[in-house]
Structures are given as C-alpha cells and as structure tokens.
N, C-alpha and C positions, 0 to 999 in steps of 0.2 A: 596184206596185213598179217600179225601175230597169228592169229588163228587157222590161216591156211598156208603157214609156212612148207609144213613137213608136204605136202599135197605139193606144193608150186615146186619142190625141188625134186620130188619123185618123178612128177613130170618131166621135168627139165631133163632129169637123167633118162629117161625113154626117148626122147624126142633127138636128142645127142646120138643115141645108140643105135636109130633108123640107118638103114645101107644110105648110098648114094646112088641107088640105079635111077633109071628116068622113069623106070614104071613101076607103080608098087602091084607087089604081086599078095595071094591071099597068104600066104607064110608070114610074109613081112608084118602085112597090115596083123592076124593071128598073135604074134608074139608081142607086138608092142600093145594088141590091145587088153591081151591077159593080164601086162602090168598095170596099165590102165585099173582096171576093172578093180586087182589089188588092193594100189593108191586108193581109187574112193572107198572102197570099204574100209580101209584101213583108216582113212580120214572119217569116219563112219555116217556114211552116205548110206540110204534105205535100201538095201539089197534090189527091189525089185526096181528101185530108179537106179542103182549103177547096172541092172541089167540089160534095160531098155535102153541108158546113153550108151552102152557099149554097141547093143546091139548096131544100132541107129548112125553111127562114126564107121560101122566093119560096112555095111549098105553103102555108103556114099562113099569110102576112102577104096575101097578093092579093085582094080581096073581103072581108077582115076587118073586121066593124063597130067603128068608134070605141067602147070599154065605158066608158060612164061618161062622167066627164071626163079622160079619156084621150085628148090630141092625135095625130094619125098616126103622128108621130115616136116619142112614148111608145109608143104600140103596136109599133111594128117594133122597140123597143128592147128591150121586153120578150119578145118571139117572138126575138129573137136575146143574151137573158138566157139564156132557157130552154134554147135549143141548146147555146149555149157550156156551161152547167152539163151539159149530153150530154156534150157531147163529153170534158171535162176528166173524166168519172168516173159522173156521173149522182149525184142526191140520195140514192139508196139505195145504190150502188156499195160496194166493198169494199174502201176507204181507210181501215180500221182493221186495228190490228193484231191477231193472233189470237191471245191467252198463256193460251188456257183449258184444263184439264187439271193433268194434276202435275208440278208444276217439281220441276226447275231447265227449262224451256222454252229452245229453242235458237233465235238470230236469227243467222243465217248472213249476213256482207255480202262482196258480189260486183264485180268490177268492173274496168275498164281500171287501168291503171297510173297514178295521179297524175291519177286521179277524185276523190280526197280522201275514200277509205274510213277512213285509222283515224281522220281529225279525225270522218269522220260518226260513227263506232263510241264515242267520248268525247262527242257531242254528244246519239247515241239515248240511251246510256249516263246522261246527267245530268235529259235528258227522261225518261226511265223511273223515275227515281230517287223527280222528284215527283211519278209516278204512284201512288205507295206499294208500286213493287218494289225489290227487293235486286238488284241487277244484278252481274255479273263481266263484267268484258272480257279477252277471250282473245288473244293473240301469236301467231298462227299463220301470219308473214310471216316465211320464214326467206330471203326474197332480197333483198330492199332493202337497203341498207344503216340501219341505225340505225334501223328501223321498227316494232324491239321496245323501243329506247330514247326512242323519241318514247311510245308508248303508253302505255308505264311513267310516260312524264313527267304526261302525261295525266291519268294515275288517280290520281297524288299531289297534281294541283291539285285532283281533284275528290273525292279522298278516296273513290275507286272502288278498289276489287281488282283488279290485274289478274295473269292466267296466263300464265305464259311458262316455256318450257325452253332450255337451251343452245343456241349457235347450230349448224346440223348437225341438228339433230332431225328427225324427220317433220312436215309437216303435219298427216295423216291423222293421227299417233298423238298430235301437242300438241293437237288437238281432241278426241279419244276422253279421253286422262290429263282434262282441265280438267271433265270433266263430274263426277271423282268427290272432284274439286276442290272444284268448285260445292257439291256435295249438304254436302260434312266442312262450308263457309262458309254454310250455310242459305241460298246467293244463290236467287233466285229464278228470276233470267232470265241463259242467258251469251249475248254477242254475240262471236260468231267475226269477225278480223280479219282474213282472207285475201288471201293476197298479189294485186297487181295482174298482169293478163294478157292479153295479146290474146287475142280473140273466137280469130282464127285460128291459135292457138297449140295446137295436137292435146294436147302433152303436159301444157299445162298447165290446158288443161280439161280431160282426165282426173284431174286430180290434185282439181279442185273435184266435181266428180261423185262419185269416191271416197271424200270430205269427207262429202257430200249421203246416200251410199248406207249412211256406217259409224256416222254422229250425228243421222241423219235428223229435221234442223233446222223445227222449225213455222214457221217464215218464210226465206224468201231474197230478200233483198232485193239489189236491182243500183244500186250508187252512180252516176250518169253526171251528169256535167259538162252544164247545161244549155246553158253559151255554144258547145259543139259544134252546136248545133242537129238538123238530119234526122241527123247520125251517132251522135246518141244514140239515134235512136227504132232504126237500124240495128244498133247494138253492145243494144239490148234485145232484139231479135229474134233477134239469133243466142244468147246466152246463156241467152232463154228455152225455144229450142230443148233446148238439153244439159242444164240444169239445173231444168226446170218453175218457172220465179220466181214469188216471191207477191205481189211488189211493189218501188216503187223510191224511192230519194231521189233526187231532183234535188238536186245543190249548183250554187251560184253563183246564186240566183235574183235577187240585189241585182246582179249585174253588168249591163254596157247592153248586151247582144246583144239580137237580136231573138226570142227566144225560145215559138220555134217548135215545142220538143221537146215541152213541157210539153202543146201542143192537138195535137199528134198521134199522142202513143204510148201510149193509151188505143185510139185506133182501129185502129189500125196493127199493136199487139200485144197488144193485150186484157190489158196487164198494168197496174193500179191502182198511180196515185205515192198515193205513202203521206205522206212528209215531204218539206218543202223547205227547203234550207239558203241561211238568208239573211243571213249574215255571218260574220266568220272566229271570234267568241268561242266556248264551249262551249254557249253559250245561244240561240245562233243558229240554233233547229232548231224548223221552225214544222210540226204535222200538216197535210195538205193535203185541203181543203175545195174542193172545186170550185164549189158554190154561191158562197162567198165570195171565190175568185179572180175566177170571171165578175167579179162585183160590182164589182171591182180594174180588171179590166180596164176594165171599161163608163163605169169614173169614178163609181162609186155609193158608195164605200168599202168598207168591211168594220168597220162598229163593233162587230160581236160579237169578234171580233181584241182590237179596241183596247180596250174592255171588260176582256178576260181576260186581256190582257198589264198593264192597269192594275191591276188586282187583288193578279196577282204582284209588281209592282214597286212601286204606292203605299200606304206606310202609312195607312190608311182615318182612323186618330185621328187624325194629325198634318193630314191634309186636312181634315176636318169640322172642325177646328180654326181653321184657315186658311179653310174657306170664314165662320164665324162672325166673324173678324175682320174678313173684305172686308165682307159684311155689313155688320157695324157702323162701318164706316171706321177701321176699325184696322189695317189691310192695312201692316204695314212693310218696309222689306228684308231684315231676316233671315227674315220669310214670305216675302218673291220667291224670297233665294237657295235657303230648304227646298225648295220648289214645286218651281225648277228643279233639283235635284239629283237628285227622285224621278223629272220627266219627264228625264232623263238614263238612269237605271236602265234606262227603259222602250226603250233603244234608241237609232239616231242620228234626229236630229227629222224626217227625210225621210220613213224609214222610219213612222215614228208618224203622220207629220201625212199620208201618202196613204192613209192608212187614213179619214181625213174623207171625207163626199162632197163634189164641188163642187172637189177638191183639183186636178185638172189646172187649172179657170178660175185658183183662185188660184196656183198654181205658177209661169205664166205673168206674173205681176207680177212686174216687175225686184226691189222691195223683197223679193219675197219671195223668190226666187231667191237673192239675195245673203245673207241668213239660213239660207237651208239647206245653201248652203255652205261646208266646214269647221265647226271646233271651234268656233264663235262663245262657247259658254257658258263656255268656261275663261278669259276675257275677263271677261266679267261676273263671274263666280268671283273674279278677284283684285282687280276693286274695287271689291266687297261687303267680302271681308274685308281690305283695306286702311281702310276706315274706323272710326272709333270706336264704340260699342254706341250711344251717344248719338244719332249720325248714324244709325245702320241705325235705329234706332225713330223717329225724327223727322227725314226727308228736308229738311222746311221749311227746315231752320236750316245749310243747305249754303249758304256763301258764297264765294264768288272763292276766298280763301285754301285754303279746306278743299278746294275741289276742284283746287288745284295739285299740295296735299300727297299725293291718292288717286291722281291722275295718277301722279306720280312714284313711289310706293309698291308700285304695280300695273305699272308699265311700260305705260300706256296713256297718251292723250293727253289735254289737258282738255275738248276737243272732244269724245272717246268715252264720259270722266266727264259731257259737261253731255247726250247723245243717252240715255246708259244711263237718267239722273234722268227724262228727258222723258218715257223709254219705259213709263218704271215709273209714271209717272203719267197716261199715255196706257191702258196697262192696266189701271189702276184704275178708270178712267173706262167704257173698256171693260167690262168681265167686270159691274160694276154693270147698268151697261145692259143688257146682253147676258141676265142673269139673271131681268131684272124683265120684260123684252121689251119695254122700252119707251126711245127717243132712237134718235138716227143711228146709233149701234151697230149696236143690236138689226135697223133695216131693211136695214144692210148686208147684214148675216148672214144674216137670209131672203133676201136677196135673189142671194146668191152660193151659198148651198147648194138653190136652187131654191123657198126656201118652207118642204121639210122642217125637222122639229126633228130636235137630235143628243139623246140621251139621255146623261143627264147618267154621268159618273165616278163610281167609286164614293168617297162623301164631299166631291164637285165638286158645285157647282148646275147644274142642267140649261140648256145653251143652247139658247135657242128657235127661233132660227135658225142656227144653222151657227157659224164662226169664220172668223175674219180675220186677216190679217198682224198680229201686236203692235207697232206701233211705226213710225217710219220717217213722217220728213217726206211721202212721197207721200201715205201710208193718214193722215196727221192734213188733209192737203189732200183727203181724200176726203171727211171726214167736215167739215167746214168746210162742201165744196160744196153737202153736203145739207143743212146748217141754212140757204143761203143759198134751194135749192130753195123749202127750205118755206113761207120766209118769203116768195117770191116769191106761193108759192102763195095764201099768205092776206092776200095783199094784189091776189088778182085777176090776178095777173100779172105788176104792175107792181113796180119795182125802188125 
C-alpha cells in the first residue's frame, strides 16, 4: 500500500544488492542489515522495535545454510518475512474480533478527535453486516457538532439502524438506553460511537471509563490516524492504560506517510490492530493480517487479499463468460467495458494491482505509473459507450470516420480513441498468451513476478507468470524486443 511504499522499495534495493555466495557470512548479513535498520527508522518505526527486529534477523540469518534453492538474498528475505509477521501481530496473534456469547455484543470505539471514529463505526458497521450480523450503530457524541447527523447519514446510506437521543443527553446513559434498543431490533452487535478526546483530557476519559464500567463492551477498540505516526503508538498507550483496549483500527492506511505506527504498536503496547482503513468509501475497511501486510511490505503481494476482494466484487458467471469468449477469440468491447467495471467495484487500480507480487519492479515503469494515476477508466468508460453495438462487437471495422465521431461523442481525442483500440488489442494478445504460458507475453510475466505463478481469479484463467502493464507504446516496445531476442537467438546470434 501508499503508505509503505518508500519502506517496500528500500527493501527491495537491499535484498538485490545481497552477494550470491551459498553462505552468508556475518559482513554480509552486517551491511544489509544496517540498511535495514535505516529503512525502518526512516519509515519511522520506534527506535527500540527497529532495534530489536534487527537485532532478532542478524541471530537467525548469520551462519544460516542456503535451504534448497534458496539464494542468500531469499533467505535473509524470508528470516525477515517471519519477524515483520512478529512484529505486526504474530500468525496466531489476536487480530480477530471476539462476538462470542449472547448478543446484542457491544464494540465500543475509542479515540482522539478527528481520528475518523464514526466514518470507522459505518465502515466496521457494513463489514460486520457481510459477516452475517445485525449490527446497530449508537450516537453517543453529544459534543461535535453535527456528529449525530453525520451518523444518521450513515446508516441511511447503508440501511444500518442507528441509536440516537436528543442533543444534552448523557453519554453513559445513550449507551446503557441503546442496549434495550438493540435487543426490541434483534441487532446482534451495537457499535458505540464515542465522542473524540484527548488522551490528557481527565474528564473526559472518566466519562469513557464510566461508558466501559456501565455496558461493559466485549471489544474496545481505539481508532488512530496512522499518518500521526509514533503519536499513535503514544495516544494507544495512554488510552490502553484507562480503558484495558482490545484492539485498534488504524485509518488512513492508503495515505503516503511513512507508516511507522502500524510495526510498532504491537510491541510497544501489546495491543492487536484488528482493521485498517484504506479509503474514505464505507467499504474501505480491510481485517488486518500481519502475515499478509509483511507480504505488502516485502513486495510479495498479498493474493489471498486480492482473491477475496474479487470474490466480493466480480460476478464469477459474467467472468467465466468473458474468460470463454477470450478463449475462443471472441473477446469484444462490451467484454473489456464489463471486465473493467467489475475491476472498478474491486477498488482504485493501485490499490488492487499492489496486491500483485513483483508490483513495486512494475510500478516503477513510467507507463505504468501514468495508468495508475487518476480515474483513467472513466475515459474509456465514455468511448466504449460512445460507439455503436456494431463497433463494440467488431473493433475490425473502425475507420477514420468512426473514430472522429467516438472522439467527439466521448470528449476524448482521436489519438486516445486510436491508443484505447491498440490497447484492447494489445490485451487480447496478451491475457492469450499469458493463459497458455506460452509467447513474449507469458516470458515477460515470469520474468517480472520472479518465475512464480499468480493464481487465477475466480472465473479468470490462471496467469502463469505474473502480469504486466496493459497497453502503452513502451510495453508493446518490450514485447517486440523479445521476439527480436529470440530470433537472434536462433539464428546463433546473428541478426
């Protein structure tokens, strides 16, 4: 993600610049872990936890034999997978939520002022919804202004309940009323919306305590802003002091700070992030997996992510549909425009496509950089359907004419109409290839996601090697260069 960019590429460049001997010696492991250690502070990780993961990686990686065919590099990569997944929680850790027992089950959220507790309390609220609970959201900010009217807003977009009383009311007692609330609505789960507060504010962490002691909430969780960086891992510690927390959302995890909170405050406060909020919609609210963020971080992706976010968002018929007609070369643009409207669903394409592994090398390419940034698809979007049904089923028969008229119709140029045509038949070419694992395609593909295969979507064919920029004069100049390689090759050399 945005936030650990600068961190996944420092890495990346240490892990490159490992020798290739069979056996790391303490020099070796020494210099790459001084950059290490750099990187997290740099990324602003708590001094004394990038001291301890350093120390903790130079212990296990010094004298470690090569396993396998496992290059140095792989090995130190993976001795410093397995810490990061330490540090951020541990694989067994207790990053789930706890709603066992007899609802209505109470989620208390905690937090600074304009930490972005009631967007998180609408976002757990919609995530819990497709968990197959009944959720209520509770109003129990009678200080903000308008923060019983944002929530309310809330719950009408997402067709959630929420509890509110007059303004003047108690907190203590709009949480205690909402419980007998909940039971008359069969909800299952309420999430208390508590006003925001300073850490150092006496009276009004008595008034969250008092909340804690009168509804005695199976989870409390503390919202903090992760672009604060070490002031979050600091406003968790004091809060976990007064109110025993069970756990935390990080929001803002898509922003570009260096995101330092996230690998410290597990060590720091022994308190498990549970969720992290990574965009402003309702749907923006992803459980947190430590295994799979290392993974993020390290540049390895996280396909289980991408996987179960495709699930939710792509129609599996409508794709198994669409992979049969690429298949049989029937691939047209009203199948591009479908395709792309469900990878839209799935998020913005930065977010999706660094869930790939291999996604920082590609990132890194100008073409690709310029596609991920902005709304490119609403582009394409208006001239797809600028054209006639005739044209979306049969690209062939685009002439001069016809592409003045989709220019003009769309507000785009003929130039953007003649790159779109290219691209869509540059893809075609592609995702063939790519499927059979066989042409410049498919070698690209191994060859930028390391070799490994991605595992196919659900209703997508499986890429064998990895994926590429779609489109875009440079990546058809790539693929050009390789058919020229080859031919060099089997002519001996010669040209």
């Amino acid at each position: 993600m945005a936030m650990f960019e600068n961190l996944s590429k420092r890495l990346e460049g240490i892990f490159n610049n490992l020798g290739g001997q069979g056996r790391l010696t303490e020099e070796d492991v020494n210099a790459a872990l001084r950059e290490v250690r750099l990187a997290l502070i740099e990324a602003d990780v708590n001094l004394k936890v990038a001291r301890q993961f350093v120390d903790r990686v130079k212990e296990k990686a010094i004298g470690a034999d090569v396993m396998g065919s496992l290059s140095p590099a792989q090995q130190v990569l993976s001795i410093v997978n397995e810490e990061l997944v330490e540090v951020l929680g541990g694989e067994n850790g207790n990053n789930k939520l706890d709603l066992g027992g007899t609802p209505p089950q109470i989620i208390m959220l905690v937090g600074l002022q304009g930490s972005g507790k009631t967007t998180s309390a609408a976002k757990l609220a919609n995530y819990l919804r497709k968990q197959g609970q009944r959720p209520l959201m509770v109003a129990a900010d009678m200080y903000r202004p308008a923060a019983v009217n944002q929530l309310k807003s809330l719950g009408r977009q997402l067709s959630i309940p929420v509890y509110s009383e007059p303004m003047g009311a108690d907190p203590v007692d709009i949480c205690v009323n909402s419980l007998d609330f909940a039971r008359e609505q069969a909800c299952s789960v309420v999430i208390l919306d508590t006003a925001g507060r300073l850490n150092i504010d006496e009276r009004m962490m008595n008034e969250v305590i008092n909340i804690r002691q009168r509804v005695r909430p199976r989870e409390i969780l503390l919202v903090a802003d992760a672009m604060t960086g070490q002031e979050a891992v600091r406003v968790a510690d004091d809060f976990n002091k007064a109110v025993s927390l069970t756990g935390m959302i990080l929001t803002k995890m898509d922003g570009d700070a260096r995101g330092g909170a996230a690998l410290s405050i597990r060590t720091v406060t022994g308190v498990p992030v549970k969720f992290m909020g990574v965009g402003e919609k309702t749907d923006a609210l992803e459980p947190f997996y430590p295994d799979r963020l290392a993974s993020r971080i390290l540049g390895m992706g996280d396909v289980l992510s991408l996987i179960e976010r495709a699930q939710e968002s792509i129609d599996e018929e409508e794709a198994l549909k669409a992979q049969q007609k690429l298949q049989q070369g029937k691939f047209d643009l009203e199948d591009f425009l479908n395709s792309m409207r469900q990878l839209k669903r799935m998020g913005p394409l930065r977010n999706v496509m660094e869930m790939l592994p291999g996604f920082n090398k590609l990132a890194s390419m100008p073409e690709m950089e310029e596609a991920l940034e902005g709304d490119q698809l609403k582009y394409v979007e208006a001239m797809i359907l600028s054209m006639t049904k005739e044209e979306r089923r049969n690209p062939d028969i685009m002439n001069g004419s016809r592409r003045k008229r989709i220019a003009r119709g769309s507000g785009t140029t003929v130039q953007e109409v003649n790159q779109l045509l290219d691209q869509f038949n540059e893809m075609r070419t592609m995702i063939r290839q790519m499927s059979s694992g066989k042409g410049p395609w498919a070698q690209l593909a191994r060859q930028y996601s390391g070799g490994g295969g991605i595992p196919g979507m659900p209703g997508m064919p499986a890429l064998p090697g990895g994926g590429k920029s779609m489109g875009g004069k440079k990546t058809g100049k790539a693929v050009r260069k390789e058919k020229r390689k080859q031919k060099s090759k089997s002519r001996g050399g010669k040209r």
